[in-house]
N, C-alpha and C positions, 0 to 999 in steps of 0.2 A: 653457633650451629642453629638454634631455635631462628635468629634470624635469618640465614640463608634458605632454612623450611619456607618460613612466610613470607619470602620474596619471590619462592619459585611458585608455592602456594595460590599467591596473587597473579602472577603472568599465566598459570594453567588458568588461571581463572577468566582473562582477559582472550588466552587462545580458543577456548572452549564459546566463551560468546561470539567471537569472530566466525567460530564455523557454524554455530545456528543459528546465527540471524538473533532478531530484536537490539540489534546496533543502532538509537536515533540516528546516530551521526553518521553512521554510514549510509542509513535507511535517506537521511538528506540529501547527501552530496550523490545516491543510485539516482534521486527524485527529478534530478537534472534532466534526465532521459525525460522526464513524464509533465516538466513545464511548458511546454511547446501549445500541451493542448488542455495541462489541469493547474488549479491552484488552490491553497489553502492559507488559512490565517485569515487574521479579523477583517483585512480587504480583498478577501479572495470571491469572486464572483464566476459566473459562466461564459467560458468562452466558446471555443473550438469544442470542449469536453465541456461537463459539470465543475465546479468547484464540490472539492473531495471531502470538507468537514462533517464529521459526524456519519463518516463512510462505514465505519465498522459496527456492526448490528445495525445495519438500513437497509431494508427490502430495496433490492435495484429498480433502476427507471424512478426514483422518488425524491430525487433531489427537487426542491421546486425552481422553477423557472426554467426548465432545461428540458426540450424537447427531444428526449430519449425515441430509440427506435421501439417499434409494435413490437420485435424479440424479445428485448430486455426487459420491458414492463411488464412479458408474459409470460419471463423464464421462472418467476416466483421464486429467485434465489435472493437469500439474504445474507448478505456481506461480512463473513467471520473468516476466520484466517484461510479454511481450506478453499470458500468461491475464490477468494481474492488472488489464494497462490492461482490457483488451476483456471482461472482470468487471466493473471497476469505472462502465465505461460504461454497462454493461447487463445487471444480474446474470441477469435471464430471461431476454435475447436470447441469454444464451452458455451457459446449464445449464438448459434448461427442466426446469421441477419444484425448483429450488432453493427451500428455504426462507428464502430472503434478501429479506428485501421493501423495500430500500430500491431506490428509483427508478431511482438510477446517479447519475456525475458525468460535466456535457460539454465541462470544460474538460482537454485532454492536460497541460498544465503543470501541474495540480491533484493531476492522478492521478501522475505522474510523481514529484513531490513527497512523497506522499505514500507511495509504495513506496520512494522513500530512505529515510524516517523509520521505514520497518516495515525493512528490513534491514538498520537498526542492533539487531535486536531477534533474535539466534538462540535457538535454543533450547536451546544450553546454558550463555550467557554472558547470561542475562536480566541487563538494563540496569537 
């Protein structure tokens, strides 16, 4: 009995992170969408976008070498989970004038996941 407790114990445990996000691994394989035009880890550089290390707690527009829009640099948002969800939802709706032209994401566990998987990526312990 005690085992059957701990087994179901452990799966609520596993359904419960699946529906709030902070999944790495989900948060990786969401990140697929967002390689096109970011990148992260020890060779990750600027391309299309910013490379995204050490995104979480960084005032926008301050990645160096990456020539962000006059929005972004002036929207004085600093990148903790709730800019990043209400960004990733809607990058016009939240910096008009961004130059970010992806549509957004409208699943919260998508996004959620997905800002796990970028703050395992600082900026001075690139992964």
């Amino acid at each position: 009995m005690r085992a059957y407790i701990a087994v179901l114990f452990l799966l609520s445990a596993n359904v419960v992170q699946a529906q709030t996000g902070d999944d790495v691994a989900a948060g990786e394989k969401a990140f697929a969408k967002c390689k096109a035009c970011h990148q992260v880890g020890e060779a990750a550089k600027n391309t299309i976008g910013p490379e995204l290390n050490g995104i979480a707690g960084r005032p926008a527009g301050t990645a160096p070498g990456y020539k962000y829009s006059d929005a972004l640099r002036a929207s004085g948002i600093v990148w903790d989970d709730a800019a990043l969800t209400q960004f990733l939802h809607d990058p016009k709706a939240k910096i008009s004038g961004t130059k970010m032209v992806f549509a957004g994401l409208k699943n919260d566990v998508e996004i959620a996941n997905i800002i796990a998987f970028l703050k395992q990526y600082k900026d001075a312990e690139k992964k």
